[in-house]
C-alpha positions in Angstrom: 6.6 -17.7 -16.0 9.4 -17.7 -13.6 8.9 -17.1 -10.0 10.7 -13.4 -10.3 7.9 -12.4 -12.9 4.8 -13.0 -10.4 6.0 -12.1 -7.0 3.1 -11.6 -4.7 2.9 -9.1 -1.8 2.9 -12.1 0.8 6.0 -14.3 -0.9 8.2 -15.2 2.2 11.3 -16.0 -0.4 14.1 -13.5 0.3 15.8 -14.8 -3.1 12.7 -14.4 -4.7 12.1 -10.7 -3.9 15.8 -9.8 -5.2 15.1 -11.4 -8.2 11.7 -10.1 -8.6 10.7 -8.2 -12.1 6.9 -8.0 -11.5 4.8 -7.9 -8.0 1.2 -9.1 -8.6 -1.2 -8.0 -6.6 -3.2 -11.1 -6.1 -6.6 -10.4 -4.9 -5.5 -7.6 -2.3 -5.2 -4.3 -4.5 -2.9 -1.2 -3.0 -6.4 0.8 -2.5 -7.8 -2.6 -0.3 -4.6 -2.6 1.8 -4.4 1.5 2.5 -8.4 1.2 3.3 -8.3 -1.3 5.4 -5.6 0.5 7.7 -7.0 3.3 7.2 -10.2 1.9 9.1 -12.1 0.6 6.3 -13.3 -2.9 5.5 -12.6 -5.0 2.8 -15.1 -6.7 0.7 -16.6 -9.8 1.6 -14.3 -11.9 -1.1 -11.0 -10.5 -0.1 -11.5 -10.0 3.9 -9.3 -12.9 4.8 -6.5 -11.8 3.1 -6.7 -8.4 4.6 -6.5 -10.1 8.3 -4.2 -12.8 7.3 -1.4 -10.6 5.2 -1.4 -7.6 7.6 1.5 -8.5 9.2 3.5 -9.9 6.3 7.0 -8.7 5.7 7.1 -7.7 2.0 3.5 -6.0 2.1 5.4 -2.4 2.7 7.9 -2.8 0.0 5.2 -3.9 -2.8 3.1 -0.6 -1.9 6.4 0.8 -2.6 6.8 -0.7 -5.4 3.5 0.0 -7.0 4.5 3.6 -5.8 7.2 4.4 -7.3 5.8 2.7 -10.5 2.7 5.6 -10.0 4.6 7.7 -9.7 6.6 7.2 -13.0 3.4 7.5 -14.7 2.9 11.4 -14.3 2.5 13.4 -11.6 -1.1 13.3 -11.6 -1.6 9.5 -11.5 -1.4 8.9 -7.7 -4.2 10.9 -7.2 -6.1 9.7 -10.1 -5.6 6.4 -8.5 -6.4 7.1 -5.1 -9.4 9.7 -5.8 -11.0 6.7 -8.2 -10.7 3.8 -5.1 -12.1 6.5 -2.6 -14.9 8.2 -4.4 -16.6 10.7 -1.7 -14.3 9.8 0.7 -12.3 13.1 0.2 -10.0 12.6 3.9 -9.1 8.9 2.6 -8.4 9.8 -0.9 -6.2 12.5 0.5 -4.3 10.3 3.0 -4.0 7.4 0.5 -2.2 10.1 -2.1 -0.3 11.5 0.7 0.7 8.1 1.8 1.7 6.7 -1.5 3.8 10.1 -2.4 5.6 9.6 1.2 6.9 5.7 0.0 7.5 6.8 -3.7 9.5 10.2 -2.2 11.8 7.2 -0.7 14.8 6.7 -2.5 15.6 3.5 -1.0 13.2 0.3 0.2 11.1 1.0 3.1 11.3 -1.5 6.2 8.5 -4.3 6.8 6.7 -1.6 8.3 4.5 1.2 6.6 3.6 2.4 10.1 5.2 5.4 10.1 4.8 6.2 6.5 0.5 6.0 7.0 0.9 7.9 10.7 2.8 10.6 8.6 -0.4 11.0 5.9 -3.1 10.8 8.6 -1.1 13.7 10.7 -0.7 15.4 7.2 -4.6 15.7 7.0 -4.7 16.9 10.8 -5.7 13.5 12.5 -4.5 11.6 15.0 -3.3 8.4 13.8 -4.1 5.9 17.5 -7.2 6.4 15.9 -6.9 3.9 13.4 -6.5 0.7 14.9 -5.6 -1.9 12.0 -2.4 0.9 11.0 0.7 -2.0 10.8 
């Protein structure tokens, strides 16, 4: 396959991200990304990439992406998602469907940053997001 049909979340190519058909979430999963800055840890297998992408600049726009692409799959789907990632976890599950509405309710791409985005779904569950430390 060409390049455009297997972008990953930490691709550095700014032609390959406007070509892009398909992101491909290569070990990392949205849920692993919004729990680990939502405090959480990620497993054992995928920890390094959870440290080492943080801070890359295309990681906001694929949550977008995968967002939006939720989103177009029912109205119900987002929390589906989040609600099967975060069993018992009801505060997480709700910021993580509260997060992922926030990017899909964007009409154009989000900035390299989801910082504000997550600090918007942790206040919309009545926390106070300096509490969560790995929030990029």
């Amino acid at each position: 396959l060409g390049a455009e049909y297997n972008v990953k979340p930490y691709y550095l190519s700014k032609k390959t991200w406007r070509i892009r058909k398909i992101v491909h979430f290569h070990g990392m999963k949205p849920h692993d990304i919004i729990q680990y800055w939502l405090g959480g840890k990620c497993s054992d297998a995928i920890n390094f990439l959870c440290k080492a992408y943080e801070n890359e600049p295309y990681l906001c726009k694929s949550l977008q992406y995968f967002a939006w692409a939720a989103n177009d799959m029912g109205p119900s789907f987002i929390y589906e998602y989040c609600h099967e990632h975060f069993p018992g976890f009801v505060a997480i599950a709700a910021m993580c469907v509260d997060f992922l509405r926030i990017l899909a309710a964007q009409p154009t791409l989000v900035g390299t940053s989801c910082e504000s985005h997550l600090k918007q779904a942790i206040t919309k569950q009545g926390l106070n997001p300096q509490y969560f430390s790995n929030i990029r």
